[in-house]
C-alpha positions in Angstrom: 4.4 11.1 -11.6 1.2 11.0 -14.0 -2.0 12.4 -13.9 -4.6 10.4 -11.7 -6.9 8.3 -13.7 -10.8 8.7 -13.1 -10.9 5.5 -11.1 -8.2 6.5 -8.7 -9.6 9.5 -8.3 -12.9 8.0 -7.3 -11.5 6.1 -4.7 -9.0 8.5 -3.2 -12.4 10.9 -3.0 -13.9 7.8 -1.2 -11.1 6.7 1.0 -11.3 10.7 2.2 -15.1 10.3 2.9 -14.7 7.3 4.7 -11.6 7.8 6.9 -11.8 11.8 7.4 -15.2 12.3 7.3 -16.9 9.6 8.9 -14.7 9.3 11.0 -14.1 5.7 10.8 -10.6 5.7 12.2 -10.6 4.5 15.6 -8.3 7.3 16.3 -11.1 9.9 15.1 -13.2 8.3 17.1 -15.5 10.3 19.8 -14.2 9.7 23.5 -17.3 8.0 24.4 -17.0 6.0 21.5 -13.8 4.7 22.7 -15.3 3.7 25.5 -17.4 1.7 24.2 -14.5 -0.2 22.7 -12.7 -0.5 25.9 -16.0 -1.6 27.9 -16.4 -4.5 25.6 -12.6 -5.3 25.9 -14.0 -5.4 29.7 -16.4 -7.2 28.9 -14.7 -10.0 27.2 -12.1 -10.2 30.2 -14.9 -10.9 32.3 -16.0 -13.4 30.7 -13.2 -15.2 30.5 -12.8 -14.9 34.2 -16.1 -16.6 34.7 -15.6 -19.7 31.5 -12.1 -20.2 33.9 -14.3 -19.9 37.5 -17.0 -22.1 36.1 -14.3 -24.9 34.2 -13.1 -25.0 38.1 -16.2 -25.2 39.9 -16.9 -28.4 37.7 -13.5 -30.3 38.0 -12.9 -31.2 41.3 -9.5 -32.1 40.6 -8.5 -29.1 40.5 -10.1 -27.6 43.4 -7.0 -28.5 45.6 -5.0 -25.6 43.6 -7.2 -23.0 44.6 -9.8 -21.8 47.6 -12.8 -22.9 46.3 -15.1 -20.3 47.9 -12.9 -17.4 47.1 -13.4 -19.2 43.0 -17.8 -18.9 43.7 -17.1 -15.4 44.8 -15.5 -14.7 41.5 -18.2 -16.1 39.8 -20.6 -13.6 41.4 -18.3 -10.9 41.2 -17.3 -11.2 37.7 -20.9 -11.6 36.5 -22.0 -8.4 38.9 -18.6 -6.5 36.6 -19.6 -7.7 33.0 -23.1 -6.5 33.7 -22.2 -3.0 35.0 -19.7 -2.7 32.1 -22.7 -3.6 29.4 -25.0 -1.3 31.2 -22.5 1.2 30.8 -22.0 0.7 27.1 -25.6 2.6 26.6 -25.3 5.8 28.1 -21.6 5.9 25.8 -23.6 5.2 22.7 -27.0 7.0 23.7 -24.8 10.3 24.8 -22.0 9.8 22.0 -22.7 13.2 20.9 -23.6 15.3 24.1 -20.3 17.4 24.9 -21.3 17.8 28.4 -21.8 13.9 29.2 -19.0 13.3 26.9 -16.9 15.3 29.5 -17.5 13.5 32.8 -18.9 9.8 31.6 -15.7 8.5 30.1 -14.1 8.6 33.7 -17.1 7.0 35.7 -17.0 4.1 32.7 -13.3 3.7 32.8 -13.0 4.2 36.3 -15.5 1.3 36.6 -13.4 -0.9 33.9 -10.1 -0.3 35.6 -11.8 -1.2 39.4 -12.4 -4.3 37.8 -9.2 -5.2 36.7 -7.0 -4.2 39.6 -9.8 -6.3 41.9 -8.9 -9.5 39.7 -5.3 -8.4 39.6 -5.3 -9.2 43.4 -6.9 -12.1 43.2 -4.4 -13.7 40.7 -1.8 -11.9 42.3 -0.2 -8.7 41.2 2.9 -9.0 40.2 1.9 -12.5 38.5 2.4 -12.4 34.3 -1.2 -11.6 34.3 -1.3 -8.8 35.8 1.6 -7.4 34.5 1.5 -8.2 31.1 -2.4 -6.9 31.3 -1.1 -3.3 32.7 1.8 -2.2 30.5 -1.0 -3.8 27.3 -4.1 -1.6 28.5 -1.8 1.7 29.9 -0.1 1.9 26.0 -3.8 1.1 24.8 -5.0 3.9 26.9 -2.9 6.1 25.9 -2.8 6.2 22.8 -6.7 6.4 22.2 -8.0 8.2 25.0 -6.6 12.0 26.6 -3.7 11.5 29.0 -5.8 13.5 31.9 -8.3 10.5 31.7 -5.7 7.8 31.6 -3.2 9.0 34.2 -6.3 10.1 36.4 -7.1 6.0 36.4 -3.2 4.9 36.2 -2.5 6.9 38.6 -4.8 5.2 42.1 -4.2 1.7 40.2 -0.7 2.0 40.4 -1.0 3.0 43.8 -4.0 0.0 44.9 -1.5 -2.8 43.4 1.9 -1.3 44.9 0.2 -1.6 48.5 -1.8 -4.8 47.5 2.3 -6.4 47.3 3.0 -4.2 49.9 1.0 -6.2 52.4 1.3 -9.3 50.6 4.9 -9.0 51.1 5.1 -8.4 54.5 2.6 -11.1 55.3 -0.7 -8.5 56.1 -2.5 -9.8 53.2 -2.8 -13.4 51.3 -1.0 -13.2 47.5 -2.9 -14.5 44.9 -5.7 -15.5 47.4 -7.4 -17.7 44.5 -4.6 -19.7 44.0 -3.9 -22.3 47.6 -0.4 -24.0 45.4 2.8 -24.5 47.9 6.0 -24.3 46.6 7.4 -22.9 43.4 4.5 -22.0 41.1 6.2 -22.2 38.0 6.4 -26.1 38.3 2.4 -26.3 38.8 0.9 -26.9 35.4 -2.5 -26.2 36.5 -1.1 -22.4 37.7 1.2 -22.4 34.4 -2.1 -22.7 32.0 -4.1 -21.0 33.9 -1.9 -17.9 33.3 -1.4 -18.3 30.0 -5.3 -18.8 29.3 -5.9 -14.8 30.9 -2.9 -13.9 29.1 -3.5 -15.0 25.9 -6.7 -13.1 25.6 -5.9 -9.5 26.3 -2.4 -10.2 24.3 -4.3 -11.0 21.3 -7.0 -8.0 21.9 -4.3 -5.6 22.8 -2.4 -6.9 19.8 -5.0 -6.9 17.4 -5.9 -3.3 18.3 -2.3 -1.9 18.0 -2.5 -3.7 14.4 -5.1 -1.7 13.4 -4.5 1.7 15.0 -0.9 1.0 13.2 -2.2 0.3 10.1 -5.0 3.2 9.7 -2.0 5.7 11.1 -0.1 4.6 7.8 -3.3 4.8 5.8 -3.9 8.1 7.1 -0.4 9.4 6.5 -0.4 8.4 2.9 -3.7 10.0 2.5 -2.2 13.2 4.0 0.9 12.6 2.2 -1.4 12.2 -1.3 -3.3 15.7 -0.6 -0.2 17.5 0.0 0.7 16.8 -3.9 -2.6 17.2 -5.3 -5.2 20.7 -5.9 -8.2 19.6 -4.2 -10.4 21.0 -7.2 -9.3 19.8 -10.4 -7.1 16.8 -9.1 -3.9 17.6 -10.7 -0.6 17.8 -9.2 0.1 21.5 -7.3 2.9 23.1 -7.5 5.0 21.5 -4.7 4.4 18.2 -6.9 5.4 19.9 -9.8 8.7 21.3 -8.5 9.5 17.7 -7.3 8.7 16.2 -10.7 10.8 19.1 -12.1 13.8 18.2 -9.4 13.9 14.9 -10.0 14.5 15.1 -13.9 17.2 17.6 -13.4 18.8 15.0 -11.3 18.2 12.2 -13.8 19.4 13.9 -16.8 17.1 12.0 -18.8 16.2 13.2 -22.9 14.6 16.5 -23.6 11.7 17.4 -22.2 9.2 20.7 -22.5 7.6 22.9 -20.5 4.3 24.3 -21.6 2.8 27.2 -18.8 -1.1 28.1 -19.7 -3.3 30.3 -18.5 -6.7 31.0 -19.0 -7.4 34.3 -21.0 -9.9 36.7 -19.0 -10.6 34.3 -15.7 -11.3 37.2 -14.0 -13.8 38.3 -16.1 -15.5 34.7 -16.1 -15.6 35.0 -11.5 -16.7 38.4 -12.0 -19.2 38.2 -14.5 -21.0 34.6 -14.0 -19.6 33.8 -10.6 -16.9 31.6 -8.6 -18.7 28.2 -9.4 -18.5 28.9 -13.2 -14.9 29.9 -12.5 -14.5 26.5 -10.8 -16.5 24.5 -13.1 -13.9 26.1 -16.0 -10.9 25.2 -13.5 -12.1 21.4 -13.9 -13.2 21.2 -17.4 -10.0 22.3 -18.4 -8.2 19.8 -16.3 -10.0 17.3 -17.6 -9.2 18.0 -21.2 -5.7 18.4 -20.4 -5.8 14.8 -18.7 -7.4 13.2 -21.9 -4.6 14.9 -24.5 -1.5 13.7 -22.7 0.2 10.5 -22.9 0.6 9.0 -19.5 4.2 9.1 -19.3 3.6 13.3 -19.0 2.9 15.8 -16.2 -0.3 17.7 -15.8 -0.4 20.0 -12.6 -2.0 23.3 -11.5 0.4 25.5 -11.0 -1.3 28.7 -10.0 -4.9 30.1 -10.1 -6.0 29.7 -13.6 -2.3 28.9 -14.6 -1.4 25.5 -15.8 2.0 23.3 -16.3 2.9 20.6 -18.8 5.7 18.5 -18.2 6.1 16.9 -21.5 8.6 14.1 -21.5 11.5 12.6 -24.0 9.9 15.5 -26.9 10.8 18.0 -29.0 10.1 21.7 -29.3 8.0 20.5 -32.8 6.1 18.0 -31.0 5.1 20.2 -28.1 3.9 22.9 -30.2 1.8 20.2 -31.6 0.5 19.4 -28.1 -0.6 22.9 -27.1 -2.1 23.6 -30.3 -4.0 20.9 -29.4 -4.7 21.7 -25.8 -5.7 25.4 -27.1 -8.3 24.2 -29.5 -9.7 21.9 -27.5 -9.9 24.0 -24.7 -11.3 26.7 -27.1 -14.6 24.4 -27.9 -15.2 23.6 -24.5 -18.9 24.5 -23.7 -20.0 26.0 -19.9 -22.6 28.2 -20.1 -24.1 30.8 -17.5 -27.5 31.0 -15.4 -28.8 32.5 -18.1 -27.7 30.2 -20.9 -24.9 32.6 -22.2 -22.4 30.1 -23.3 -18.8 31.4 -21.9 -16.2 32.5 -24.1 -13.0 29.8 -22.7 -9.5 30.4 -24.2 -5.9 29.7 -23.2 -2.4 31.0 -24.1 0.3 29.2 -23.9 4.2 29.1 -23.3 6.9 26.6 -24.4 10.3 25.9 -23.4 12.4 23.1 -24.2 15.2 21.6 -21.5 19.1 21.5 -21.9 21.4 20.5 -19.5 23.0 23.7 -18.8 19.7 24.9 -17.3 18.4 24.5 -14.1 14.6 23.5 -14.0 13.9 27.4 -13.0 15.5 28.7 -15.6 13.2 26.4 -17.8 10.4 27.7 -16.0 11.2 31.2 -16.8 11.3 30.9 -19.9 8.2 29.0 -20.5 6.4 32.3 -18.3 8.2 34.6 -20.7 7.2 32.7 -23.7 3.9 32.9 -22.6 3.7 36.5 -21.4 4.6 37.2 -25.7 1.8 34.9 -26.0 -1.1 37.2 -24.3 1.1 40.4 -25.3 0.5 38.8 -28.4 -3.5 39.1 -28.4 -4.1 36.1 -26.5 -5.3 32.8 -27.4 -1.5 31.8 -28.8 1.4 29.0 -28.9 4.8 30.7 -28.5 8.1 29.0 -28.2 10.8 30.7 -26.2 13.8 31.8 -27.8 16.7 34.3 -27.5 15.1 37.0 -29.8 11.7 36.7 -27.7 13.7 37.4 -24.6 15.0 40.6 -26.2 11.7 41.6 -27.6 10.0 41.4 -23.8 12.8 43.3 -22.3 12.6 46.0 -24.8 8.9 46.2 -24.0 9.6 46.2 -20.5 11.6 49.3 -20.7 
């Protein structure tokens, strides 16, 4: 774990823009804007229909597969569908953003979509590959982008149309696959074979193509979420829960010495109270900042409380991190903000250091650094102390 360079920072601040904000997931997506994604999916079956009706209607040598009048009517039908469905894509995009619309258009559009379907699942037959393979693709589609109300409210009358549709066919009450006049077994008809695959392979590949990218931006999402869990929004260190798992995992390593320096800025209160919150932010990031440039990258910078900071300082002495925070203390010392009224503000930071063994746990570390640093603003503020066993003494004695 290391400190986030500018860059990364730019883009993780971009990434959040573009995926939380904007709302470019498809899964942040309006309703209505969903349905314009499943009316063009419509849209694209529809066409296909009427390339297949069309590719008939001009090769006689096919016609004595199918019932050439029922294949016109498809051609009429399916064109009468693909124009409903891009009417319908206006009102979704013109009414995107009207809650009331947005309540009651999603079923007319989708209830129109689904009509469609179920009429050309007949046709084709419906319990052929089509059909099915199109109904378990657009159900888990459904469901997973759109309420369940509005998708079991449309599942629910289409299961029920195609269980009696090979109801009758079944019991000889109504023709199966009406489009199709083939006798005999149809999986030995090439002209029925291809002519499946060619609806298949269409919504398999745009059913496929949209789990793909719902899959993907759920993973991009979850690291994002995963990635602000371990970083302060404001100054873009590592919180505390970051720290703690930085802290656990060299305890479990056991790797060479390493220091802990706690800071915390002297008088924040006074800088809220006296110039307001947005100078005690601003201070928040300019110190951040300036902790960032003075550490190598192989350290640990995080934000560990309100105006308290934590260095993890890796493979170091007790002599080198003194060093660092005297460092860190004058150069937070010079750092220039200055008020509404061009006051500049008085910035200062103690500091506590404690250095790791392995009989100690990385708490016990951690209270030692806070009690080092507690002799450092006892001290008049504005200090380096190192924690030792005489210091421990001194602050109990105070204590009492």
């Amino acid at each position: 774990m290391k400190p986030i360079s500018p860059v990364l920072q730019a883009l993780f601040k971009y990434d959040i823009t573009k995926y939380l904000v904007e709302e470019e997931v498809v899964m942040n997506w309006g309703v209505l804007k969903k349905c314009i994604l499943m009316l063009a999916l419509g849209c694209g079956i529809h066409v296909s229909w009427l390339i297949w009706d069309i590719f008939v209607l001009l090769n006689p040598q096919y016609w004595q597969y199918v019932n050439i009048s029922i294949v016109r009517q498809q051609v009429n039908t399916n064109s009468i569908f693909l124009l409903i469905l891009l009417f319908l894509i206006y009102p979704c995009y013109k009414f995107r953003n009207n809650l009331q619309v947005e309540r009651y258009l999603p079923f007319f559009a989708i209830g129109i979509f689904v009509f469609s379907l179920c009429r050309d699942a007949y046709v084709v037959g419906v319990v052929s590959p089509v059909s099915m393979i199109a109904y378990v693709s657009l159900v888990t589609v459904g469901l997973v982008l759109f309420p369940r109300v509005l998708v079991y409210s449309m599942l629910i009358p289409a299961s029920i149309f195609l269980t009696v549709c090979g109801y009758l066919s079944y019991t000889d009450q109504l023709a199966y696959a009406p489009v199709f006049t083939i006798e005999g077994k149809l999986f030995f008809n090439g002209f029925w074979l291809v002519s499946m695959l060619y609806f298949i392979i269409p919504i398999l590949a745009i059913c496929l193509i949209l789990f793909e990218i719902l899959l993907s931006q759920w993973r991009h999402r979850e690291r994002l979420i995963q990635h602000l869990s371990q970083i302060d929004p404001l100054t873009n260190l590592f919180n505390r829960r970051s720290i703690n798992q930085c802290l656990d995992k060299l305890n479990n390593q056991k790797p060479k010495s390493y220091a802990l320096v706690l800071l915390d800025l002297d008088h924040f209160k006074k800088i809220n109270d006296l110039y307001g919150h947005d100078k005690g932010d601003e201070t928040l990031i300019r110190v951040s900042e300036v902790l960032t440039q003075l550490l190598r990258e192989s350290d640990v910078v995080g934000r560990f409380g309100g105006e308290e900071f934590i260095l993890v300082l890796k493979n170091t002495t007790l002599d080198k991190a003194r060093q660092v925070a005297e460092r860190c203390r004058l150069a937070i010392q010079k750092i220039e903000i200055y008020s509404d009224d061009h006051q500049r503000i008085p910035i200062t930071a103690s500091f506590g250091i404690a250095l790791s063994s392995p009989e100690l746990r990385p708490q016990q570390l951690l209270s030692q650094a806070d009690k080092a640093l507690y002799q450092a603003k006892a001290g008049g503020r504005n200090l380096v102390k190192i924690y030792n066993a005489t210091l421990e003494g001194n602050i109990q004695l105070h204590h009492s």
